[in-house]
N, C-alpha and C positions, 0 to 999 in steps of 0.2 A: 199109456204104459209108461209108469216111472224111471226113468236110466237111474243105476246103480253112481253113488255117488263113487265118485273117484277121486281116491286118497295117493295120489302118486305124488311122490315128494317130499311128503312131510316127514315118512321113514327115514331118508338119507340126510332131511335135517337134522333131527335128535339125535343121528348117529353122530354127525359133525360135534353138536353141541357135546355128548358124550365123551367121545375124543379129546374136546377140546379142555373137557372138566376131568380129565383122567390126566391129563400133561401138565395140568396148570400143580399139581404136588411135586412134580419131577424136574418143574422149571424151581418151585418154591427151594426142594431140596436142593438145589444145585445152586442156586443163588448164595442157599443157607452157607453151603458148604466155602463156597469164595468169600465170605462177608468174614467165617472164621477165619482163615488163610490169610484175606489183607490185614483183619486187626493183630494179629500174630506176628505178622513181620512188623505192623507199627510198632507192638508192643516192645521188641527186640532193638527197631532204631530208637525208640523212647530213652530206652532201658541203658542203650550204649552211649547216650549221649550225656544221659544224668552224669554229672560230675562226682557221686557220691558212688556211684558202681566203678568209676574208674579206682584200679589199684596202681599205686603210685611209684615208680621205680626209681626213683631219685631219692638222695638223703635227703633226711629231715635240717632245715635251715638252722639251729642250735646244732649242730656237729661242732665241734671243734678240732681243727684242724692238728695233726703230731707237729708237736716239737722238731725242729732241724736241727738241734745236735744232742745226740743220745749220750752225751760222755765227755767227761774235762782232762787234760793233758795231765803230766804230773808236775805244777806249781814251781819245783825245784829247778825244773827243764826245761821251760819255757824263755829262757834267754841265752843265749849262745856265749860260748867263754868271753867273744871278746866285747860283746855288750857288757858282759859281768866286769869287764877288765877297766871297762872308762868308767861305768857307775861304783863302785866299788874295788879300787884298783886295792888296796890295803884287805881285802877280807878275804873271806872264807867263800870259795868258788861254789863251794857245795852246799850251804846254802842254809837254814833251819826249817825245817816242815813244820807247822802249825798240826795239830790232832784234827780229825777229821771221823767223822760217822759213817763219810759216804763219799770216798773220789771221785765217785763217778759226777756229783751235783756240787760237791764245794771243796775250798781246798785254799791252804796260803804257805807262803815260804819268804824267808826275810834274808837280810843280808846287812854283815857293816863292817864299815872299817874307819882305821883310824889309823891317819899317815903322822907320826909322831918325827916333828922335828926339834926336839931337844928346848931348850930353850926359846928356840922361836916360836914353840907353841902347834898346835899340830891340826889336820884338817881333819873333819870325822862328816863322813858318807853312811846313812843309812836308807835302803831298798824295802820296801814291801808289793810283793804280786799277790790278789785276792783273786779267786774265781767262783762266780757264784753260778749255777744253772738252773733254769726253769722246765720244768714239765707241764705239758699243753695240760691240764683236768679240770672240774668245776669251776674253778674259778677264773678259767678262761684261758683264753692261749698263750703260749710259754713266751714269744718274744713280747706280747702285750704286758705279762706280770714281770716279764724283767725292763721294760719299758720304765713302768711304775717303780722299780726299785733305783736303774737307774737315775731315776728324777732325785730318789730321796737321797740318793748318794750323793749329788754335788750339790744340794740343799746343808747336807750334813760338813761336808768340806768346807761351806762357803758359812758357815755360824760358825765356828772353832772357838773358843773361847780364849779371848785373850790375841788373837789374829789381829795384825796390822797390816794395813795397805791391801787387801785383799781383791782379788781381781778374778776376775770368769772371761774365758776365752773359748768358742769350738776349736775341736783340732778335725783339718780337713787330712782326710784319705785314711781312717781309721775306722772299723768297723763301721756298723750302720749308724752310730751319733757319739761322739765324745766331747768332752765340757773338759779344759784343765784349769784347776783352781790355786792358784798362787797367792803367798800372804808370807808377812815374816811373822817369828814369833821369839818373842825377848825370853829366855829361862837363863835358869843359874850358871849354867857352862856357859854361855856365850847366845849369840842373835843367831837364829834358824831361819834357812831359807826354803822352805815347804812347796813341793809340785806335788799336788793330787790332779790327775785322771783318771776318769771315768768311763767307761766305753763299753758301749751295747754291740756285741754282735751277735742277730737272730735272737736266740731266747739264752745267752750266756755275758752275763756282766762281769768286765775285767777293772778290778781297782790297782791304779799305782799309785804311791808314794813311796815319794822318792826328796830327800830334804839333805840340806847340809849346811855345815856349819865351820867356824877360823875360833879354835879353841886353843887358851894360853895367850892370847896378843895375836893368832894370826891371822891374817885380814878372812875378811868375810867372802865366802864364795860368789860368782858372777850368777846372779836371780835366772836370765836367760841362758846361760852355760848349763842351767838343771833340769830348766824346763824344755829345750831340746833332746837332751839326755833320756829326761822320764818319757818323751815323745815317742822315742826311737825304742824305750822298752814296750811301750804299749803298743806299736807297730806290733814288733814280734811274739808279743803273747797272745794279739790277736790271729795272727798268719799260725801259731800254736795249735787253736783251740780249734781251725780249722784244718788244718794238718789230722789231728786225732780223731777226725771225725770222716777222712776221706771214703774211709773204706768201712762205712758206717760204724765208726766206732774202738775197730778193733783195737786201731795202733793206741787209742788214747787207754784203754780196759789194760793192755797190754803190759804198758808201763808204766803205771800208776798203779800204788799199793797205800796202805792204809798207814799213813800218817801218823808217827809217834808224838808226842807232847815236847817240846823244847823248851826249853828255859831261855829266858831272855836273856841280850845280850847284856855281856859288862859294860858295853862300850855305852859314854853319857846320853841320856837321852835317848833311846834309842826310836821312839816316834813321839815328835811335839804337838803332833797334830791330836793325839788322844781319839775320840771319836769320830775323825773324821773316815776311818774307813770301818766304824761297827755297822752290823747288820741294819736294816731297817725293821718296824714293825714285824711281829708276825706273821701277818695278814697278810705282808706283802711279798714276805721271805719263807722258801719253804722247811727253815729251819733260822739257828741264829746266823750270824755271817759267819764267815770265817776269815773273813776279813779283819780280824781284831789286834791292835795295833799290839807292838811292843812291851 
């Protein structure tokens, strides 16, 4: 008699095996699901570290920096009576305004005199204050374009035509650079003794000339007696130009008004230097100077 084969066992294997082929999609999908998850956060640190996804909150390097002074004193006022008093002790306190387009960026005022002693012949003093200013825009930063203009200014004083003995000196404790160009100069009336200064402060250039002369027979004025003098004006048209700008501007808007046209003096010669304080270029000036002599 045959015994019944006996299959015990191999049911609870294929159940296993079963099992084991029903979990292996549920491990697949869960794997699946973490594999999207980590490449997502990679993708995000990818993403944050490109340089090109970063937005940039800093200005762009061509910025150009404003102007430090918004505004120019008024020409007329920029030397105190009794500086008027040793540079031009014979004239006219008040001064002549040159025409102007725009106070706020340029501006000149003159002065002369003429101490008349009779026969002995008589002394003649004449004064010019320029001011030029620069605005920061295209073509670059404001005390940079008055840098450049400065340059051309004591290049221009220092060719004069007709200048003898001509000399370039810095003047220390004056604005950010000043150059004074000294030179005599032979005309009809009598030997001229000629101080041009030049001086940059921030983006506003201040011109003096400042000349004198021993007309009739009287001796000839002391070269460094003028150039002290013109020193001590360009001191104060600079301490001026920063005064009017304290309170950004106001006091300079304030009292400076628009410049009527003057006629030039009677008095001889009234600048020998001719172009030593005209505009520069253009390009370099944002208008002509107004700087322009007697």
């Amino acid at each position: 008699m045959h015994r019944p084969v006996q299959r015990v066992g191999r049911a609870p294997r294929l159940t296993r095996i079963l099992v084991s082929a029903a979990a292996v999609p549920v491990m697949l999908v869960a794997a699946g699901c973490s594999s999207d998850s980590d490449s997502g956060e990679d993708a995000q640190k990818n993403a944050s570290a490109t340089p090109d996804a970063k937005v940039s909150s800093s200005a762009p390097a061509d910025v150009v920096a404003p102007a430090a002074y918004a505004t120019l004193p008024d020409p007329c006022s920029v030397l105190s009576k009794k500086t008027l008093g040793e540079l031009v002790p014979k004239g006219d306190k008040s001064g002549k305004k040159g025409a102007s387009d725009d106070v706020a960026q340029r501006g000149n005022c003159n002065w002369s005199s003429l101490d008349n002693n009779g026969v002995k012949g008589s002394q003649f003093r004449w004064l010019n204050v320029a001011l030029l200013r620069f605005d920061s825009d295209a073509r670059g930063a404001g005390d940079e374009q008055a840098h450049t203009y400065f340059e051309k200014q004591v290049a221009g004083a220092q060719a004069v035509t007709g200048a003898k003995g001509t000399k370039s000196e810095p003047v220390a404790g004056t604005g950010d650079e000043a150059t004074a160009v000294r030179y005599d100069l032979k005309k009809k009336e009598g030997s001229f003794k000629q101080q041009t200064i030049v001086t940059r402060v921030e983006n506003v250039v201040v011109t003096i000339d400042y000349n004198g002369a021993g007309l009739a027979g009287e001796k000839t004025p002391d070269a460094a007696g003028l150039l002290k003098a013109a020193e001590k004006a360009a001191k104060e048209a600079v301490a001026s130009v920063k005064a009017a700008n304290k309170d950004g501007g106001a006091a300079g808007t304030s009292s400076s008004e628009p410049g009527s046209s003057s006629k030039d003096s009677k008095a001889p010669s009234a600048s020998p230097s001719g172009s030593a304080s005209k505009g520069a270029s253009k390009s370099a000036s944002p208008s002509r100077s107004a700087a322009k002599s007697g």
